[in-house]
Backbone and ligand atoms as CSV (ligand in chain L), in Angstrom:
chain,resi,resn,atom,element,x,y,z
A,1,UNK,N,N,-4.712,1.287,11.254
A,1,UNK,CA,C,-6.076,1.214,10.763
A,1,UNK,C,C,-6.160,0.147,9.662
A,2,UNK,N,N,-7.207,-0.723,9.934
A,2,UNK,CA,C,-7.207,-1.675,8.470
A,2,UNK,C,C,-7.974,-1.077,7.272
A,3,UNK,N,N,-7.052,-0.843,6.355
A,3,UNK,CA,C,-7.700,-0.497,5.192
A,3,UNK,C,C,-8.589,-1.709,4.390
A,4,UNK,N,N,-7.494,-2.857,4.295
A,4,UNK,CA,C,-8.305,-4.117,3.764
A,4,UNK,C,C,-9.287,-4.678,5.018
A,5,UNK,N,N,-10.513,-5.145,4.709
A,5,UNK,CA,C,-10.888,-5.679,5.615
A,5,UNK,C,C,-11.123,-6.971,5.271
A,6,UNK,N,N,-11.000,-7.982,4.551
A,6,UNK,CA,C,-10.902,-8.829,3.664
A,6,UNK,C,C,-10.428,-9.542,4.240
A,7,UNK,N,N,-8.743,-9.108,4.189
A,7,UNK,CA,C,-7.557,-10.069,4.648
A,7,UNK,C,C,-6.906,-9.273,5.643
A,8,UNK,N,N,-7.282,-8.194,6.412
A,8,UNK,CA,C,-6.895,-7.974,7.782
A,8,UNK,C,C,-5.543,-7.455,7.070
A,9,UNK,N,N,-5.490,-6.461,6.371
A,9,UNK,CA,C,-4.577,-5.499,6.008
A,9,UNK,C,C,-4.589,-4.375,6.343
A,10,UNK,N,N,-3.451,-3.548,6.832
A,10,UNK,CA,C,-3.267,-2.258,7.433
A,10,UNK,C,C,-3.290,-1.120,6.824
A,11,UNK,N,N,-3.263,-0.351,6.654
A,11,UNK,CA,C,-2.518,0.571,5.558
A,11,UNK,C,C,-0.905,1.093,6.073
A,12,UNK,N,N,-0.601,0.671,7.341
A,12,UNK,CA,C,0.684,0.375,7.806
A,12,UNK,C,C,1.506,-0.281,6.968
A,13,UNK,N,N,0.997,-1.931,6.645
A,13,UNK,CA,C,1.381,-2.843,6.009
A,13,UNK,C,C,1.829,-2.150,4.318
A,14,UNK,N,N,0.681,-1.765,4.327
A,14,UNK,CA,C,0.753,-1.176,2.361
A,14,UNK,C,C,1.637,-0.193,1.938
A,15,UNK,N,N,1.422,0.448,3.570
A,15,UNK,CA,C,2.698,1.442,3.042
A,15,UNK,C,C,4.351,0.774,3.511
A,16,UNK,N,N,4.469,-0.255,3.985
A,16,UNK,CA,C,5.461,-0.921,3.798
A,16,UNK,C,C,6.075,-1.433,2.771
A,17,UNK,N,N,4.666,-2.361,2.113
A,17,UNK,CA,C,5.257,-2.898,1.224
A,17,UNK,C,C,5.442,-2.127,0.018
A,18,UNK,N,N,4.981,-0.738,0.197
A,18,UNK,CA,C,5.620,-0.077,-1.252
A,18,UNK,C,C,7.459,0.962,-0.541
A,19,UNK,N,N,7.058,0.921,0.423
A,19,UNK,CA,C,8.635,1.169,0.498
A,19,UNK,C,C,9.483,-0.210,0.585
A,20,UNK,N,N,9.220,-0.933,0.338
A,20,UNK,CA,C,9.841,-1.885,0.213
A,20,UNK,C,C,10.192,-2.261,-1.384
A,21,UNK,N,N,9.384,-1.548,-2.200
A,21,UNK,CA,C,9.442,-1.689,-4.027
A,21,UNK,C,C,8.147,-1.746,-4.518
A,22,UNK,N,N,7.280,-1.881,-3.741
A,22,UNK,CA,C,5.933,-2.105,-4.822
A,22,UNK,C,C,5.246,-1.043,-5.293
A,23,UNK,N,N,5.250,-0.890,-6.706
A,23,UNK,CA,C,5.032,0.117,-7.056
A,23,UNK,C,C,3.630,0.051,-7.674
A,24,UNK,N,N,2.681,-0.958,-7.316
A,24,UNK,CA,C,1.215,-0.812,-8.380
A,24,UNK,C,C,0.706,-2.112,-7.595
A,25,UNK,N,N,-0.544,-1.897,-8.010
A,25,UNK,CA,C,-1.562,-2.278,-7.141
A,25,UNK,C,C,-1.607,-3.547,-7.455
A,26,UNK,N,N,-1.061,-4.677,-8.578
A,26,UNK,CA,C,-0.874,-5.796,-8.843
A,26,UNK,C,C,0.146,-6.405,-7.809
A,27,UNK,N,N,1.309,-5.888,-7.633
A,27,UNK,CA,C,2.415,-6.056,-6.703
A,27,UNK,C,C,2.322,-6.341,-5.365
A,28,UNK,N,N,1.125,-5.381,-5.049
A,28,UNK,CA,C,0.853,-5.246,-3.505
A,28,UNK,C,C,-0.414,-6.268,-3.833
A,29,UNK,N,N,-0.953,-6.920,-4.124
A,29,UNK,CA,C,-2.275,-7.692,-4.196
A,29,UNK,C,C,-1.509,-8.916,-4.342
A,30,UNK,N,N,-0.137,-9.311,-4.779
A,30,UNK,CA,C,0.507,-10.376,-5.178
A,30,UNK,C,C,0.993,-10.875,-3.775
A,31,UNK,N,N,1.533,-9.645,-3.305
A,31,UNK,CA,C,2.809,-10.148,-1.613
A,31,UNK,C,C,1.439,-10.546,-0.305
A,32,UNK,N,N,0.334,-9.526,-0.322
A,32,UNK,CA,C,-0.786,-9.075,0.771
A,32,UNK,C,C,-2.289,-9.871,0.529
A,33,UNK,N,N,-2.264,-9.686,-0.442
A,33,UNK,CA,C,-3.935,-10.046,-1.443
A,33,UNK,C,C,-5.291,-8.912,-1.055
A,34,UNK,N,N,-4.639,-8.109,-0.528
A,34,UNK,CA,C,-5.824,-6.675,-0.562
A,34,UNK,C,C,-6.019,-6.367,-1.613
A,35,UNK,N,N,-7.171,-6.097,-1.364
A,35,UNK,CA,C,-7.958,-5.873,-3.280
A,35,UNK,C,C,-8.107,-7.499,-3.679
A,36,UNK,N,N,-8.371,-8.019,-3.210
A,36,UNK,CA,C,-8.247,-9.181,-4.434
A,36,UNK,C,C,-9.948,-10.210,-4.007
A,37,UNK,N,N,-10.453,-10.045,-3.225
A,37,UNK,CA,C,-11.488,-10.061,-2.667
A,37,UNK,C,C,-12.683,-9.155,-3.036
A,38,UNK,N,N,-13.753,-8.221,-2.051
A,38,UNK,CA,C,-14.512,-7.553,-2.743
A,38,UNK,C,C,-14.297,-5.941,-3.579
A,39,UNK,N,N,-13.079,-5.929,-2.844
A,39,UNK,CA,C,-12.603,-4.988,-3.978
A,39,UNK,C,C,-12.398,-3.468,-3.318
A,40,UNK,N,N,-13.337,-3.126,-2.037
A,40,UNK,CA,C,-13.620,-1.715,-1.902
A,40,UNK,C,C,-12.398,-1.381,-1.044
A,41,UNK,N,N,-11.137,-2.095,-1.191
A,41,UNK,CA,C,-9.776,-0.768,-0.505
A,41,UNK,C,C,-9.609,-0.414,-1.782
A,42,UNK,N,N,-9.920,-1.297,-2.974
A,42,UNK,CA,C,-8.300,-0.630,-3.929
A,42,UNK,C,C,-8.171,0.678,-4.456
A,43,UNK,N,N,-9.517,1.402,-4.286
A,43,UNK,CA,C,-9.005,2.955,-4.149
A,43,UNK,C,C,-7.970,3.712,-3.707
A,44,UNK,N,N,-8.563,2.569,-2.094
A,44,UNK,CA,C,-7.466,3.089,-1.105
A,44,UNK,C,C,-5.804,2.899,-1.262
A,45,UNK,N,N,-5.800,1.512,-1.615
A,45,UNK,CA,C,-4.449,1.171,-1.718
A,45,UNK,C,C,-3.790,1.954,-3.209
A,46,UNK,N,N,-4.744,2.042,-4.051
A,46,UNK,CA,C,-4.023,3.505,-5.249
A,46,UNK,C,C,-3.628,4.465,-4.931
A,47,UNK,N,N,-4.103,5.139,-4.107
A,47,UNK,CA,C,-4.261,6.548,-3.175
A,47,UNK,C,C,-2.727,6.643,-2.804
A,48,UNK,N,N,-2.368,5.212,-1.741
A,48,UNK,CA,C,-1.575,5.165,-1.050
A,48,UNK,C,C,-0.316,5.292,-2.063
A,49,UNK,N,N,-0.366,4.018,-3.116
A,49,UNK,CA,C,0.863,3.812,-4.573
A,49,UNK,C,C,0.952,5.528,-4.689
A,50,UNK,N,N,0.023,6.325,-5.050
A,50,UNK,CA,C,0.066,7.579,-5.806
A,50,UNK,C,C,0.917,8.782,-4.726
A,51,UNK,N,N,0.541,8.787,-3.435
A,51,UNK,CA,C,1.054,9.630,-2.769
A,51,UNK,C,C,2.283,9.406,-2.255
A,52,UNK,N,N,2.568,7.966,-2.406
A,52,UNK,CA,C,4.175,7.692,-2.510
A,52,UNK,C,C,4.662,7.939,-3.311
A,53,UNK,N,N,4.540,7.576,-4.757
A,53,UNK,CA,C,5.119,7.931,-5.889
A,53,UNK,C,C,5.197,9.728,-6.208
A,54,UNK,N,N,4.603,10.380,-5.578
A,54,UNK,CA,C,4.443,11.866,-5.552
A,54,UNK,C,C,5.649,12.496,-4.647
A,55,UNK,N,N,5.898,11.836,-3.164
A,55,UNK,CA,C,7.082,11.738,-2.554
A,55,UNK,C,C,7.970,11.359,-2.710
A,56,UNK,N,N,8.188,10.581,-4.284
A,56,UNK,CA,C,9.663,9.122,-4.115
A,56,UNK,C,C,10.755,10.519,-4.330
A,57,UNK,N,N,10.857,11.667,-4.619
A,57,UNK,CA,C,11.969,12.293,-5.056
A,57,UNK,C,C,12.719,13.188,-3.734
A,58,UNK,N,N,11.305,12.860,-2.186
A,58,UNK,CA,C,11.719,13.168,-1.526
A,58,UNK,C,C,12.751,12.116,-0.167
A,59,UNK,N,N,13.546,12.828,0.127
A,59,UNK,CA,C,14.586,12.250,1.067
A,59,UNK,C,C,13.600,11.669,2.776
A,60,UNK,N,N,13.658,10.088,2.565
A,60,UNK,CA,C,12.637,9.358,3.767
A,60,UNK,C,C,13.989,10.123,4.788
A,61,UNK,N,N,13.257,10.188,6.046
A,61,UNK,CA,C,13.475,10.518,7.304
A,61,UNK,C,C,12.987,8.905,8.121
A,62,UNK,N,N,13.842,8.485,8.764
A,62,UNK,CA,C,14.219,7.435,9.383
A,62,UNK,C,C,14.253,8.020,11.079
A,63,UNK,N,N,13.319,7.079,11.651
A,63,UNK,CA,C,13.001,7.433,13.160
A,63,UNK,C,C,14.654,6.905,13.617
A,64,UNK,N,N,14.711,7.167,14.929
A,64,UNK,CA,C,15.825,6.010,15.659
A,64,UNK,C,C,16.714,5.952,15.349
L,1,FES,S1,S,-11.704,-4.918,1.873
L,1,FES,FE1,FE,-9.990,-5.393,0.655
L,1,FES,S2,S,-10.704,-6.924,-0.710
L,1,FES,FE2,FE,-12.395,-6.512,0.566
C-alpha cells in the first residue's frame, strides 16, 4: 500500500528502512523523502517509527 503518495512510497519500504536502522522520521525522509513534500503520511510514517520501536525488544521472525 502506498503510504507516501508524493514520492510513491510504500509502507513496505518504511518499514524496511527502519529495520534497516532508521529510527525517526528525519532518517527515513533523508534515505526515501516521504514526508518531505505535502506532508500528510508523516503521521503515518511516526505510527510506523513508534510501533517498531514498541517491538524492538521483541525477537524478528524471519520467513524462509
Ligand atoms: S504523501 Fe507523503 S509527502 Fe505527500
Amino acid at each position: 500500500m502506498y503510504l507516501c503518495l508524493c514520492y510513491g512510497v510504500t509502507d513496505g519500504k518504511i518499514k524496511e528502512l527502519i529495520a534497516q536502522g532508521a529510527l525517526s522520521l528525519r532518517e527515513v525522509q533523508k534515505v526515501c523523502q516521504a514526508g518531505t513534500d505535502c506532508g500528510s503520511c508523516v503521521c503515518e510514517i511516526k505510527e510506523l517509527l513508534l510501533k517498531q520501536k514498541c517491538c524492538a525488544s521483541e525477537p524478528v521472525q524471519k520467513e524462509g
